[in-house]
C-alpha positions as CSV (number, residue, x, y, z in Angstrom):
1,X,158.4,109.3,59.1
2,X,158.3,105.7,57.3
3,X,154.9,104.9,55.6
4,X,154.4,102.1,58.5
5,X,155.1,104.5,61.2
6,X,152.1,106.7,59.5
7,X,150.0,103.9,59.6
8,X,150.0,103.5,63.5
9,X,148.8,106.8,63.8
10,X,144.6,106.6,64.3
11,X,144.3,110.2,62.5
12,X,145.5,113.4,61.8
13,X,147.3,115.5,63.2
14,X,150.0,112.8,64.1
15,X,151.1,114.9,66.9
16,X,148.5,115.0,70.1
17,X,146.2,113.3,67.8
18,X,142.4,113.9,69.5
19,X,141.7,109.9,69.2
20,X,143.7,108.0,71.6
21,X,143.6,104.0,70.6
22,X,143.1,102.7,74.6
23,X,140.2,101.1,75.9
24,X,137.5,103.4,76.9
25,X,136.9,102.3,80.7
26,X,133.9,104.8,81.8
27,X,134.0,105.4,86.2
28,X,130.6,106.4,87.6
29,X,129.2,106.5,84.3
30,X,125.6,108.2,85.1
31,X,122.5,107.7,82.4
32,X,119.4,109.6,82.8
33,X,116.7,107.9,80.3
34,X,113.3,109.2,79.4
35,X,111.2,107.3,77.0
36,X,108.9,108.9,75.3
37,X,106.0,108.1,72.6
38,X,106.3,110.7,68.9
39,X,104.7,111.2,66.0
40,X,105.2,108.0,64.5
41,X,105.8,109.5,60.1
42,X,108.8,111.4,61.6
43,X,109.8,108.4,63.7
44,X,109.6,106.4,59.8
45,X,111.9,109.1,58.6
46,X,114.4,109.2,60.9
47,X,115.5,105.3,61.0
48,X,117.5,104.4,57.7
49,X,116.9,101.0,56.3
50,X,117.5,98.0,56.6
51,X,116.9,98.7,60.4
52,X,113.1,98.5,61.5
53,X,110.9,100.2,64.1
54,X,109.1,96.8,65.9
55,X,106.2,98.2,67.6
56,X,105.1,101.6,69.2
57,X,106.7,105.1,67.9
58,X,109.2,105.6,70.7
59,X,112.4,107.0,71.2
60,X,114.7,107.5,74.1
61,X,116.5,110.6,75.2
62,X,119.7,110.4,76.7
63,X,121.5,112.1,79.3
64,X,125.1,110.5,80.1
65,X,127.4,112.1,82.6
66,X,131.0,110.7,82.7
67,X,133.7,112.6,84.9
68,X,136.0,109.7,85.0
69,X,136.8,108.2,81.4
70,X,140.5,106.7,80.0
71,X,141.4,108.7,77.1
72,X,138.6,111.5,77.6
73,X,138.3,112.8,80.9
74,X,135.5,114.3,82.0
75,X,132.6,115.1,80.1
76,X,128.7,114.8,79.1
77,X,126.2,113.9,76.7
78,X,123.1,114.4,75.2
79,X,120.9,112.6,72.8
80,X,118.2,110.6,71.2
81,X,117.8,106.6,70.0
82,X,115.3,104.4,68.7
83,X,114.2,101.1,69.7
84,X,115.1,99.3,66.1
85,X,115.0,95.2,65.2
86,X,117.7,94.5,62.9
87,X,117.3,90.8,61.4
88,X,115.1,89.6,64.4
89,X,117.6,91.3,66.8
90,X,116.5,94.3,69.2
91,X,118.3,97.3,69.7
92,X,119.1,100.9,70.0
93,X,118.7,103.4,66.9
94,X,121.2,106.3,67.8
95,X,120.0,109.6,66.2
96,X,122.1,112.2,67.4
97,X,124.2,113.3,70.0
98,X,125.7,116.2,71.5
99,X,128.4,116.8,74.2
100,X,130.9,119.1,75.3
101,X,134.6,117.3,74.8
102,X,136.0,117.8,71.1
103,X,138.1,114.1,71.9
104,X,135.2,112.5,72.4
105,X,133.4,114.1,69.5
106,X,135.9,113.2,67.0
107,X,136.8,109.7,68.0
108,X,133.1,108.4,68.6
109,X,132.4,110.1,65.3
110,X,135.3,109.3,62.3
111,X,136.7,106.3,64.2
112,X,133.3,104.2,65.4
113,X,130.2,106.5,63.7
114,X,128.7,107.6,66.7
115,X,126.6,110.5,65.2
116,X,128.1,113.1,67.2
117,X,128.3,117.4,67.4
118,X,129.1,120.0,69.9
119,X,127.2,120.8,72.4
120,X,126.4,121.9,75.9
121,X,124.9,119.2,77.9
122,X,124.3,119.4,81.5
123,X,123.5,116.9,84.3
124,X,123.2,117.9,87.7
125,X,121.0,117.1,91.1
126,X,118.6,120.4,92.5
127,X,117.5,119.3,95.6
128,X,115.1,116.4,95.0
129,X,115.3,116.4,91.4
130,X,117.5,114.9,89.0
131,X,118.1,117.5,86.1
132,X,119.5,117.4,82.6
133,X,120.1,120.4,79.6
134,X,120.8,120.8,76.4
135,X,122.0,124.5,75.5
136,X,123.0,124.8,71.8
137,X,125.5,127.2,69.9
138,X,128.4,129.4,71.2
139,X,127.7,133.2,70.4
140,X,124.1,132.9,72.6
141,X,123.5,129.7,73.8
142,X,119.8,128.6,72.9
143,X,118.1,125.9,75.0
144,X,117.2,122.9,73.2
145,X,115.8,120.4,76.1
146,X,115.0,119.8,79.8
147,X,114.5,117.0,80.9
148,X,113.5,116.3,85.2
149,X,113.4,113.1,86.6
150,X,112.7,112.9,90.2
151,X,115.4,111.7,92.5
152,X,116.1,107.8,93.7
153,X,112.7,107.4,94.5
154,X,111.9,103.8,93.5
155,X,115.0,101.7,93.1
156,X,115.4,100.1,89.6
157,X,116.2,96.2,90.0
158,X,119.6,95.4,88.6
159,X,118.9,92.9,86.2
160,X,116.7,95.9,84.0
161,X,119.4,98.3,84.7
162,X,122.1,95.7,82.6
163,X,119.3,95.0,80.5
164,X,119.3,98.6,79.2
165,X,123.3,99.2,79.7
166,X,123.3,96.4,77.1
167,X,121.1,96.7,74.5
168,X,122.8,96.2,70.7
169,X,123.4,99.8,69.7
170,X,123.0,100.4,66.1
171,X,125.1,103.7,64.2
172,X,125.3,105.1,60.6
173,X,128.6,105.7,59.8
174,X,129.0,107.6,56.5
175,X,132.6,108.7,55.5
176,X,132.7,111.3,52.1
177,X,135.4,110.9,49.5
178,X,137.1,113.7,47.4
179,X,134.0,113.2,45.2
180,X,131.3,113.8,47.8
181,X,130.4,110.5,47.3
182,X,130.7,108.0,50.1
183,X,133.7,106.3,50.7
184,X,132.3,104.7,53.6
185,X,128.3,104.0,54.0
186,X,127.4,101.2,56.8
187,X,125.6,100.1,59.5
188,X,127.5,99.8,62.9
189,X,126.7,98.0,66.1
190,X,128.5,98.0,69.7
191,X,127.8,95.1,71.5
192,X,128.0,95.9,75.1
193,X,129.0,93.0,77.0
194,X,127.4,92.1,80.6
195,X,130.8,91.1,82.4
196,X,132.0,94.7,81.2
197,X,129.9,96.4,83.7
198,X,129.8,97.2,87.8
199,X,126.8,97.9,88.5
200,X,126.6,100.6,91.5
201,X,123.0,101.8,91.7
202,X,119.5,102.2,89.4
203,X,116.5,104.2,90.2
204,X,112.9,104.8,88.8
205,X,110.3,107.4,89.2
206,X,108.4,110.4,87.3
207,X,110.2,112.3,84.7
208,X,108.7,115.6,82.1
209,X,111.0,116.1,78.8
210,X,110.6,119.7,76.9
211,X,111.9,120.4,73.8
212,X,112.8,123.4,71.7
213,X,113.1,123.3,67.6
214,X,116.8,124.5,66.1
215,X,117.7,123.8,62.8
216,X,121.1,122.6,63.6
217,X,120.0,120.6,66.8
218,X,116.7,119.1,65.7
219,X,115.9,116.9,68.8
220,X,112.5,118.1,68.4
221,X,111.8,116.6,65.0
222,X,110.7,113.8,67.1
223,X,108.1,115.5,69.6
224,X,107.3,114.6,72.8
225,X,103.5,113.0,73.1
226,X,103.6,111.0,75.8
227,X,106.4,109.8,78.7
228,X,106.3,106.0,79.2
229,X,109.3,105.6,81.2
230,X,112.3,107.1,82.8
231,X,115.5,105.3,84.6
232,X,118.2,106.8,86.6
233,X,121.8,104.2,86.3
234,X,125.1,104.5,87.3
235,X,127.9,101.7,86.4
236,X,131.5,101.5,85.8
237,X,131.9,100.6,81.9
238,X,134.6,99.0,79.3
239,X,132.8,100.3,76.1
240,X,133.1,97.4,73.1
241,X,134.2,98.2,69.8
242,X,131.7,98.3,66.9
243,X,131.3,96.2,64.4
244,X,129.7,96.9,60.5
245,X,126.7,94.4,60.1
246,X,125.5,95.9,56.8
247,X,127.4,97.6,54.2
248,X,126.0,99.8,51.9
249,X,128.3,100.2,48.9
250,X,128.3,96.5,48.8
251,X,124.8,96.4,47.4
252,X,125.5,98.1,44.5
């Protein structure tokens, strides 16, 4: 294999490598979104500089169900962001994430930063109520959150829903070196872009979050203290590619 032959390859292994290089068009996408108020120290803590937390100490969890996706399949998430400014611009902080397609693990995480693990997400409809789980670990799955919204009772108006969809979403992306020392130390940001999204339908309505501590899934770092608002969306989605706005290693 010639040396430019190896460098078409995204990654490793160069046979059936897990991160395809097509665009990411997401069918039915479905987000469930709670937003929630938290202690706001560990709130401090969690969001790296340069980025800022602008007003109230909140943070969004995330339930995202996508059976239809180019270069993934079918599959779910889990997770947590924080309304951030980053030079006068709002967007989302993305904590952590969990979901339950190795793919999609590895590509959002060593190709775009997407702070991504395993995981056992869940999104389903129980009669009148819109559900989502966390479960955590393989030998005894451990419950980590549940999350109830209730189901299309107030619809959202569109306009909000792309609001949301489109929102600057901020990642730190830190790739080691042999020397344990980053190779790779940046801030990301995907750019969704309004013509890249069909909107289908968008909901509002009550919604209770519970969360249980794990060491290796520490979602509850950020306690609940308060709901403020939940959303129910589903679109058809082109995700963008991110870009680095602030690099790190550059400052030194």
């Amino acid at each position: 294999m010639t040396k430019e032959e190896i460098l078409n390859h995204a990654s490793t292994p160069l046979y059936a490598s897990p991160i395809p290089t097509t665009a990411h068009r997401f069918m039915n996408r479905e987000h469930m979104y709670i937003i929630y108020k938290t202690d706001a120290k560990a709130l401090r803590d969690a969001v790296p500089e340069p980025l800022e937390i602008p007003g109230e100490p909140l943070v969004r969890f995330e339930m995202m169900r996508m059976p239809d996706t180019t270069g993934y399949g079918d599959y779910t998430e889990c997770g947590l962001s924080i309304p951030v400014e980053y030079d006068g611009v709002h967007g989302e902080y993305l904590h952590m994430m969990y979901l339950d397609n190795f793919e999609a693990t590895a590509s959002g995480r060593e190709a775009h930063g997407y702070p991504k693990k395993p995981g056992f997400p869940r999104m389903f409809v129980d009669d009148n109520t819109l559900v989502g789980t966390l479960d955590y670990g393989r030998s005894e799955k451990i419950r980590i959150a549940t999350a109830t919204m209730t189901y299309k009772y107030y619809p959202l108006p569109e306009e909000e829903a792309i609001r949301q969809m489109t929102e600057p979403i901020y990642m730190l992306n830190i790739v080691p070196g042999y020397d344990d020392k980053p190779r790779i130390c940046e801030i990301n940001v995907v750019k969704n872009k309004p013509e890249n999204i069909e909107f289908i339908e968008a909901y509002t309505g009550d919604a209770r979050l519970d969360m249980f501590s794990h060491v290796n899934c520490p979602m509850n770092d950020l306690p609940v203290r308060e709901i403020v608002s939940c959303s129910h969306i589903k679109v058809n989605l082109t995700l963008s590619r991110p870009e680095v706005v602030y690099d790190y290693l550059a400052e030194k």
